[in-house]
VMD Tcl script that draws the C-alpha trace (Angstrom):
set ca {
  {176.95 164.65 87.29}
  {175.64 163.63 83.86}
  {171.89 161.96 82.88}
  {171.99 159.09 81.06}
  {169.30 157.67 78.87}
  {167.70 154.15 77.66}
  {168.46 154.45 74.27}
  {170.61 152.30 72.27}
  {174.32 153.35 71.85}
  {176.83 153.21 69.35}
  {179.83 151.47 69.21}
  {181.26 147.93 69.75}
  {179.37 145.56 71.95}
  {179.86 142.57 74.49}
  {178.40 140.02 71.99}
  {180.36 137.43 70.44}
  {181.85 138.16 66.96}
  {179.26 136.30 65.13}
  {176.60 136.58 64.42}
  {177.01 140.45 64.64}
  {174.79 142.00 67.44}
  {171.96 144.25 66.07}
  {170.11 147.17 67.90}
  {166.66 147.86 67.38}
  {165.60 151.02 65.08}
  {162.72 151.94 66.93}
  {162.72 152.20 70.78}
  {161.15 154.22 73.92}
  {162.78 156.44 76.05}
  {162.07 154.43 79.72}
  {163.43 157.24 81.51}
  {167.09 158.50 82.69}
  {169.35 158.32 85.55}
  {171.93 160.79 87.04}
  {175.52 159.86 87.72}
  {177.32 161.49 90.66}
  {180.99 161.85 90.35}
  {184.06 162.64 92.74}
  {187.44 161.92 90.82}
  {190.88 162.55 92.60}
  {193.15 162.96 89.16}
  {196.46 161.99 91.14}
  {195.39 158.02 91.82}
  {192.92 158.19 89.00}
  {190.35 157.10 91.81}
  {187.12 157.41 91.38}
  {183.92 157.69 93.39}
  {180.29 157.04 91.54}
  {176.76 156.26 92.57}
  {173.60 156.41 90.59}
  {170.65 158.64 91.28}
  {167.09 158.66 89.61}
  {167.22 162.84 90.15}
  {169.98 164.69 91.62}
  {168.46 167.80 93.65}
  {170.44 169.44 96.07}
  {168.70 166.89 98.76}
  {170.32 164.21 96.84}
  {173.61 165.48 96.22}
  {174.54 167.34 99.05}
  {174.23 164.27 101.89}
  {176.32 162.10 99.24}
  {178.72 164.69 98.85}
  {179.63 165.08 102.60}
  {179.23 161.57 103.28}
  {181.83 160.70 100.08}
  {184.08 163.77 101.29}
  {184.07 162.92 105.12}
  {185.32 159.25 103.86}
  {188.09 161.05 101.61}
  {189.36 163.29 104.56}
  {189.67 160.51 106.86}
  {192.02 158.59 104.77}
  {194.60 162.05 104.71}
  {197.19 162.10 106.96}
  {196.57 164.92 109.82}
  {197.21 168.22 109.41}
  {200.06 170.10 110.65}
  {199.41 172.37 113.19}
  {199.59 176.68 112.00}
  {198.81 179.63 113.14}
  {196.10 181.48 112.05}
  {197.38 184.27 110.08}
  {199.02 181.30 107.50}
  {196.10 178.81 107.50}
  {194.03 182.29 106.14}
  {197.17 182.65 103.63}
  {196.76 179.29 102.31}
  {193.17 179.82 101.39}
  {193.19 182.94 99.86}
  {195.87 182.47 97.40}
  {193.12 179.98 96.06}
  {191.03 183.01 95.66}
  {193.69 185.39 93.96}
  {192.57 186.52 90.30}
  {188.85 185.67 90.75}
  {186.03 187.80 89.03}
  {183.99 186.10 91.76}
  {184.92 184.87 95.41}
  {182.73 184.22 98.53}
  {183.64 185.74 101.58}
  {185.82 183.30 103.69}
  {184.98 182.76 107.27}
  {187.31 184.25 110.16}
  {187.63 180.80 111.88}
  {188.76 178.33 108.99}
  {191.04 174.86 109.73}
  {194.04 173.95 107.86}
  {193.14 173.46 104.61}
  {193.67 170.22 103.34}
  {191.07 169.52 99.75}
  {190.35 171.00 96.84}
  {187.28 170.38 95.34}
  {186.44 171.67 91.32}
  {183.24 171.57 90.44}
  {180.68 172.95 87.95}
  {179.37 176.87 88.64}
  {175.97 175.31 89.20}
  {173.56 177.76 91.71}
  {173.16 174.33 94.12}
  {176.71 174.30 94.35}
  {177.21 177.98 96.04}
  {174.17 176.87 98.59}
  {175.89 179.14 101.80}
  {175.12 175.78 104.01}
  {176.97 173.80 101.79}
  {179.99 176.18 101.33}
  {179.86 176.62 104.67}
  {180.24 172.76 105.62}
  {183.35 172.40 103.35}
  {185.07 175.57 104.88}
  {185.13 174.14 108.68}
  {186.03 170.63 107.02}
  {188.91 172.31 105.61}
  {187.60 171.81 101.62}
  {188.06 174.74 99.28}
  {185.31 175.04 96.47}
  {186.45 175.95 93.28}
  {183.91 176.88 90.26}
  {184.89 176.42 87.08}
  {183.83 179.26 84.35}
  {180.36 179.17 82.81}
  {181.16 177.31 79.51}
  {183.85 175.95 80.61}
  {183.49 172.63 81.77}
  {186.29 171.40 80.15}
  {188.49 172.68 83.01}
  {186.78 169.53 85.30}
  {188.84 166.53 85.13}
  {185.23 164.91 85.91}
  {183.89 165.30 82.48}
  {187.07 163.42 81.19}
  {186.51 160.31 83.19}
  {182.13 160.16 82.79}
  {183.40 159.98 79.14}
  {185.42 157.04 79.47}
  {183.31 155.10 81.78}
  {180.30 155.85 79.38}
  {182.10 154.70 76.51}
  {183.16 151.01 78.47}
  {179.75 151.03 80.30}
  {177.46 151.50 77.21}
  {178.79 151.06 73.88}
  {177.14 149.02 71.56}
  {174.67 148.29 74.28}
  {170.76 149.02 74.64}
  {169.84 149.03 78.50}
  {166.10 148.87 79.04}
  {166.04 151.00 82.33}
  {167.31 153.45 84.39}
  {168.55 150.81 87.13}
  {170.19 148.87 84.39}
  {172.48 152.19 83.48}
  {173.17 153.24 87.05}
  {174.20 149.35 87.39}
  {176.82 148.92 84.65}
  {178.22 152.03 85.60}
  {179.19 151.13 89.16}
  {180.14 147.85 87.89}
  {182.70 150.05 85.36}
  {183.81 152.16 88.02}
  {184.75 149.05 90.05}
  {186.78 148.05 87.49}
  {188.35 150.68 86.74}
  {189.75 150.97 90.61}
  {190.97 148.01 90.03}
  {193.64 149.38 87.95}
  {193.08 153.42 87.57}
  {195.32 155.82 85.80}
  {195.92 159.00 87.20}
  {195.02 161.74 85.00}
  {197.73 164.98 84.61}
  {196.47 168.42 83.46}
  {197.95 169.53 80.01}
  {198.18 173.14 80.56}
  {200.46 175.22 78.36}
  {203.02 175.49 81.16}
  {203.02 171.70 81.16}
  {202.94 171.44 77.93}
  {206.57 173.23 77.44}
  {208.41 171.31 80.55}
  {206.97 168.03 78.36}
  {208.62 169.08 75.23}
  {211.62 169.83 76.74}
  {212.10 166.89 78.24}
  {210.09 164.80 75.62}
  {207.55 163.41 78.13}
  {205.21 161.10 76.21}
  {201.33 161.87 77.26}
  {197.64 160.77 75.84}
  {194.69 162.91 75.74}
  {191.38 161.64 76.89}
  {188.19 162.90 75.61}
  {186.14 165.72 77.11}
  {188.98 168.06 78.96}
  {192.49 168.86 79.21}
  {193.48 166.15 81.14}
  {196.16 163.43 79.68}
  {197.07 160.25 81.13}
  {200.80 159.18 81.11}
  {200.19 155.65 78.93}
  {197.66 155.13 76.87}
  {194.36 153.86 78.46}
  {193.88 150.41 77.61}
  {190.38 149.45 75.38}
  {189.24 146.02 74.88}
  {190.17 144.38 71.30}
  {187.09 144.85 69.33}
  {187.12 148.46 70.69}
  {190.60 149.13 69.89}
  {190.30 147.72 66.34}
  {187.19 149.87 65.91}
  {188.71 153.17 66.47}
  {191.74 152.37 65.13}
  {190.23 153.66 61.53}
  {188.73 156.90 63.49}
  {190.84 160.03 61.41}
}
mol new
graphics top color blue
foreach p $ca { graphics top sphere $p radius 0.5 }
foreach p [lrange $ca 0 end-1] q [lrange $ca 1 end] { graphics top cylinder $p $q radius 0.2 }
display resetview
């Protein structure tokens, strides 16, 4: 999730190359909007939707609506007996400063699900509803939101969605967002995690990977920017 403002933004714009499109140096804040996020890194997938606010009364009906959708497309999950579907959720807990107490009855686990250490996040309704769906929380460390792949795509839809542009209204953000995210489903690129382990087994066997802004994550080819993008960051040091 991450607000978004009517300001004007840096960067190359849509217009044609000349006469060179100009932004106005004075301007009023007409309000933000919030972006909600799922991203699956493996397909490079992702699912967006634009909120004027983004309480718990927001998010949380979006979230199990968006998740329900997600678990539908798995395949089914094999069948196990209770002593190993309990064994396959707590070694998601091993190491933790913090863990919530798991509930006796749990199904096959089958999602993961990192997300910000936010209080809304840990509501015990909420936790509770991904448990018997079969969806393990995870929280990433306070400060450390670099550790959600999420942060890594907002940036790059932000950047295609808003550069060199000056949107006049919430609704106008929220709109050229989901119009990005369309496009980028169109043709995603799955995102890989550039941990130190990783980062060994690729120099060993000299496996070529990008970084993208905001996280950890890499992509496998470069992502691909439009031309007047591309030869405007091509002088970035």
């Amino acid at each position: 999730m991450r607000s978004k403002t009517t300001v004007p933004h840096p960067g190359p714009s849509w217009q044609p190359q000349a006469p060179p499109a100009r932004q106005p140096h004075e301007y009023i804040r007409g309000g933000t909007t919030k972006i909600l996020t799922l991203f699956h890194p493996a397909s490079g997938q992702v699912r967006l939707h634009s909120v004027p606010c983004c309480t718990n009364a927001v998010l949380h009906p979006w979230l199990r609506e968006r998740l329900t959708a997600i678990l539908a497309e798995l395949p089914a999950p094999a069948a196990c007996d209770p002593v190993t579907t309990h064994a396959a959720w707590e070694v998601w807990q091993a190491d933790l400063t913090l863990r919530f107490t798991l509930p006796e009855d749990l199904p096959p686990l089958r999602l993961l699900l990192v997300w910000d250490n936010l209080t809304g996040h840990k509501t015990p309704d909420l936790v509770l509803w991904l448990c018997a769906h079969g969806i393990m929380p995870l929280y990433t460390p306070v400060g450390g939101s670099w550790l959600n792949m999420a942060e890594s795509i907002q940036r790059v839809l932000k950047r295609r969605a808003l550069a060199g542009q000056h949107p006049h209204s919430p609704a106008e953000i929220g709109r050229w967002f989901e119009q990005t995210a369309r496009c980028w489903n169109a043709q995603p690129a799955p995102f890989v995690w550039n941990v130190k382990r990783r980062q060994r087994r690729r120099r060993s066997a000299k496996e070529q990977i990008h970084r993208v802004g905001g996280s950890g994550a890499c992509t496998r080819q470069p992502l691909p920017q439009p031309r007047s993008q591309a030869s405007a960051e091509c002088h970035v040091p």
